[in-house]
C-alpha positions, 0 to 999 in steps of 0.5 A: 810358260805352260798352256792349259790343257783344253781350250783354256782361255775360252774354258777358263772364262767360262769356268769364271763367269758364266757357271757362277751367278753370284761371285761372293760363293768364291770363299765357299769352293777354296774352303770346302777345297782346303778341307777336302785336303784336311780330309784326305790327310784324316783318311791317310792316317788311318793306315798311316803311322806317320800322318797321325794328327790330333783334329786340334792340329787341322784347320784353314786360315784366313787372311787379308792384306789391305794394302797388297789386296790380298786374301790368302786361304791356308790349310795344313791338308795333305796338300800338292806334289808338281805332278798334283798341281799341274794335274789338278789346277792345270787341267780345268775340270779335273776333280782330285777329290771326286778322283779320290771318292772314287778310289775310296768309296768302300773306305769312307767312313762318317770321319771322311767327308769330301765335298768337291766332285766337278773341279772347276770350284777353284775357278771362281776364284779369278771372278774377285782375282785378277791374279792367283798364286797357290803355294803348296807342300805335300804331305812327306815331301821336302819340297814347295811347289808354287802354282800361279795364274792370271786366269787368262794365258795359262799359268807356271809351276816353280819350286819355292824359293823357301819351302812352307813351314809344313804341309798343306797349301795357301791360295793368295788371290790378289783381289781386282781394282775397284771398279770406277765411279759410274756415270750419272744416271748408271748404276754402281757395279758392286766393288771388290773391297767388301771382301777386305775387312773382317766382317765382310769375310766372317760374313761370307764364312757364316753363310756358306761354310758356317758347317763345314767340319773343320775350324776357320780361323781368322787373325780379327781385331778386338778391344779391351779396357785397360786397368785404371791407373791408381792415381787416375783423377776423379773424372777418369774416363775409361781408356782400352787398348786394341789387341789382335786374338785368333777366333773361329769363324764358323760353328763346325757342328751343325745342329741338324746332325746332333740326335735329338735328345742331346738337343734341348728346345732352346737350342732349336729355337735360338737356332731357329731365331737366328736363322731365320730372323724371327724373334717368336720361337716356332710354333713346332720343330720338326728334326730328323733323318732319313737313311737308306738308299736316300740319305738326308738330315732335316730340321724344319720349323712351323713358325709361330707366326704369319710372316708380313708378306706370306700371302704376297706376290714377293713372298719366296718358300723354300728350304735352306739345302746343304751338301755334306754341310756346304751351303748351296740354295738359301732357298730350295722351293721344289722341297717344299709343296705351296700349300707347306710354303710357310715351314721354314728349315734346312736340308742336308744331304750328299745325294741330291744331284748338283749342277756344275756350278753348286748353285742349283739343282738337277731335277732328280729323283732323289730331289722329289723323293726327298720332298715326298718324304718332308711333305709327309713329315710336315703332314704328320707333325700338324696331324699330331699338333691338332690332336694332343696341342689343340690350343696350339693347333688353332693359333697355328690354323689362325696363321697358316689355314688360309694356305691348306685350304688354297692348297685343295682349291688350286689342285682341283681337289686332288690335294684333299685327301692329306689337306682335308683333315687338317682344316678347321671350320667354326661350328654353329652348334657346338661355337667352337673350331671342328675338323670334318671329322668331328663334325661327322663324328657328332652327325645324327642319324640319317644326315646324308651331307656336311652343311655351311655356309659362306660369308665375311662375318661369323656373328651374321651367319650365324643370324640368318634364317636358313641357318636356324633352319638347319640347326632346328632341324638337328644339323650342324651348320659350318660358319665359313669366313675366309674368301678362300672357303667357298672355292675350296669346298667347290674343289671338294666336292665331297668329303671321305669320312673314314669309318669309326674307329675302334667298331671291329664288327663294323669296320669300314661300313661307315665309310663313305662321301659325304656331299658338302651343302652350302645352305644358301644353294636352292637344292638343300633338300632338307624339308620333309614330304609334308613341306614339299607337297605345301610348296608344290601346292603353293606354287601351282595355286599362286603360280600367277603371283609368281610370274608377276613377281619375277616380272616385276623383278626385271631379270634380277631373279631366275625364278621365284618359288615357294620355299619347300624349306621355309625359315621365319623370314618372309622371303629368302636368296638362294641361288641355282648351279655352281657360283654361290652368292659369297663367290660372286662377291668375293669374284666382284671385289677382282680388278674392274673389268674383270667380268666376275660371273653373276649367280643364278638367282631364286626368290623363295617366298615363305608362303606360311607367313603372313607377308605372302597374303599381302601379296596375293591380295595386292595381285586380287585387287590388281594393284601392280603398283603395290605388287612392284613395291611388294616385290622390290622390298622383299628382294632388297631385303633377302640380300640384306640377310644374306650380306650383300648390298643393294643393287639400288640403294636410294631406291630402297629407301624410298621403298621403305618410306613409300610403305611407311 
């Protein structure tokens, strides 16, 4: 018997059990050899005369044998010479294919694809093997050598005692036993058995190898009706009969390389359904392909809806990643940026990096690039959906906006030049769903910021004073509903209004940061010089009052002020520094004990209305009782108005009742 040369049984194992996690790819690697092998016969009989074959002629073939547990994978490839199977399965990590990719890279053409490169992919076969045997016929020669290997000693080459019918090359892997019954309370080892019927092995080629170019074929069984006898009585039941017909198991052509205009959209949406186990068509499809010193196929698809568990703990984003149409990662996630984590797709390409065992990636430069160049497509398709599908669009927004906006927030804002104008806000003035843009676009003159106003209903917003206000005022007022807004606009900042298009004389003078306002901060700055000087002249008249009140109030307010921005309401909550009033109840709803930090409360009394008189004639008769009542009611009542509970409910009723 022959060692192996290097280490062997120690590489061996290694080659079987450590570089692969998951033992079902072990159809994927012998198949994408036996097609590597159909290849290089396809490349031979370019200058060949003698190797000239019909693509109808070349093929793998499966089969299985429950009772010796057996699978045998054949190809009528060019298959091995004794000096090829001692060089290529007895020298562990011995590329033939990566060998012949380099001797022929000028050569190849789009009719060649090879797609082995580190060989050690034939190895995983003694993770399901306890024996293997690989009986091979090279092209031209009379003469079959076998192969065999229990993947431990080493292995032995033998000429066959009766040759193969043709050329090519069979690999029979005698499959381990069953593991046994495991003890009570451990867990089942998964078993070998799943890989001798036909669904098990039509599984395996559907999911790894359902692209690669050739046809796989396997021997399966089917039912038919037998014909009704003519004499059949009359509660003849039907018989049928089980016959035995050869049928292709995978595909071959996969519709991401097919041009776009020989594809009809009910093909992308079946494939997009049965793929992806979504019984909505998507919402946008987005197919194309990149050449040049990075060479990729894509199809990618925006479902139409939100999945279950998009915005869980368990949800996993990634694209499905294909080598020259091998499946590798079911779900590659560094393709795809978090904020696009709902696009769901494949990605195709012979250049990403692959580790040994094809199961994952080396960070590369061609992996980012590659990234660059999706997110960029996703962004420009969205950008094309808001403009010209506006209905769609919206659904869309409805489904995924949540995500976009989480995007800004978590990238401390960096994120907001290619996310900011794909968000949709509801407007107070116009009721319906606006970009930034659009909401600039309809500014009147000498509006200097972009108003809103964060809370968990549109219909109370949209009710309270200070939002009358400043639609009184000619702006337009932003109704934020989702608990991401508030934190999103944080990271903001600002927003960059592009300068109006189509203005050749004025291009790039409007241009500029708008600052975004929430319009319950203290520093709205929108009163007019006339109101301002009321305030201050309200303030230091009453600045007694004042001082009371906050007193009476007992720390829950930082200050209180007459409002320089008055509304109809008699009394308003407006809050000083970064944490709003929606943010601290949004960071209130967080797991106990999470010490969410508190706004810094104002009380902005009106002092044009009719209820500030009360005050000061409860404080000119000295009545604190009064004051205190006074002060408890009006502070209860702003949080009402801006959506927030009391801090005392019983409290306040009896309030209500004492002034009744």
């Amino acid at each position: 018997m022959k060692q192996f040369k290097t280490e062997s049984k120690k590489l061996l194992d290694l080659m079987a059990n450590s570089i692969y996690t998951n033992r079902d790819i072990f159809l994927r690697e012998l198949v994408s050899n036996a097609s590597d092998a159909i290849d290089k016969l396809s490349f031979k009989s370019l200058t060949d005369a003698s190797a000239k074959l019909g693509d109808e002629d070349l093929e793998v073939l499966l089969a299985f044998d429950e009772d010796s547990r057996t699978i045998t994978i054949s190809d009528n490839g060019i298959g091995m010479t004794k000096e090829e199977l001692e060089e290529n399965l007895g020298t562990i990590a011995h590329s033939g294919s990566e060998e012949f990719k380099e001797a022929n890279a000028q050569a190849q053409g789009s009719e060649v694809d090879i797609i082995g490169q580190f060989g050690v992919g034939f190895y995983s076969s003694f993770m399901v093997a306890k024996q293997v045997r690989v009986v091979s016929r090279a092209f031209g020669s009379e003469d079959t050598y076998v192969w065999e290997s229990d993947g431990a000693e080493g292995y032995t080459i033998t000429k066959a005692e009766e040759p193969r019918a043709t050329h090519g090359t069979d690999v029979v892997l005698y499959l381990r036993d069953e593991p046994e019954a495991p003890a009570d309370g451990e867990e089942a080892e998964q078993g070998f058995n799943k890989y001798l019927s036909e669904w098990g092995l039509r599984d395996l080629i559907t999911r790894y190898s359902n692209y690669v170019r050739h046809p796989i074929r396997m021997m399966v069984t089917k039912s038919r009706e037998l014909p009704k006898p003519e004499d059949a009585p009359e509660d003849y039941k039907p018989e049928y009969e089980d016959y035995e017909e050869l049928e292709t198991l995978n595909s071959m052509t996969p519709i991401w390389r097919k041009r776009k205009q020989d594809v009809e959209q009910d093909d992308y949406d079946e494939f997009y359904k049965s793929t992806f186990h979504d019984w909505d068509a998507p919402a946008r499809t987005i197919p194309f392909h990149v050449e040049g010193t990075l060479d990729f196929y894509s199809l990618l698809f925006v479902p139409g809806r939100a999945p279950f568990d998009l915005y869980s703990k368990d949800y996993e984003k990634g694209l499905a990643l294909y080598s020259s149409n091998v499946l590798i990662m079911e779900k590659c996630a560094d393709l795809l940026p978090d904020y696009y984590n709902f696009v769901r797709g494949v990605v195709d390409s012979p250049d990403v990096s692959l580790n040994i065992s094809r199961e994952t990636l080396q960070q590369s430069r061609q992996l980012r690039a590659m990234a660059r160049s999706i997110e960029r497509q996703i962004t420009r398709n969205l950008q094309d959906m808001r403009d010209n599908d506006r209905e769609a669009y919206e659904k869309f927004f409805e489904n995924f906006g949540r995500g976009l906006k989480f995007g800004i927030y978590n990238s401390y804002g960096s994120k907001s030049d290619p996310l900011a104008d794909l968000l949709l806000f509801w407007s107070a003035k116009e009721e319906k769903m606006v970009t930034f843009a659009e909401y600039v676009a309809a500014m009147p003159e000498g509006q200097e910021a972009i108003y809103y106003v964060a809370g968990d209903s549109r219909e109370r917003l949209a009710k309270m004073p200070i939002v009358r206000t400043v639609l009184d005022k000619g702006y337009d007022v932003l109704l934020c509903t989702q608990d991401v807004d508030e934190f999103t606009f944080q990271a903001m900042r600002t927003y960059h209004a592009a300068a109006i298009a189509g203005d050749s004389e004025n291009a790039g003078k409007d241009a500029r940061d708008l600052e975004l306002k929430n319009v319950t901060s203290g520093d709205l700055d929108l009163a007019s010089e006339e109101e301002k000087e009321a305030a201050e002249k309200a303030t230091s008249e009453h600045e007694s009052l004042f001082s009371a009140l906050g007193d009476k109030l007992d720390g829950k307010v930082e200050k209180v002020v007459a409002a320089a921005n008055p509304t109809d309401a008699p009394a308003r909550i407006t809050t000083e520094g970064p944490v709003s009033l929606e943010m601290e109840r949004v960071l209130a709803q967080g797991p106990e004990g999470m010490g969410a930090p508190h706004s810094r409360r104002v009380l902005e009394l009106n002092a044009g209305h009719p209820v500030f008189q009360k005050l000061v004639d409860a404080q000119e008769s000295g009545d604190d009782d009064k004051l205190a009542l006074y002060a408890s009611l009006l502070y209860d009542q702003a949080l009402l108005v801006e959506g927030l509970s009391v801090d005392d409910p019983v409290a306040f009723a009896q309030n209500v009742c004492a002034l009744m």
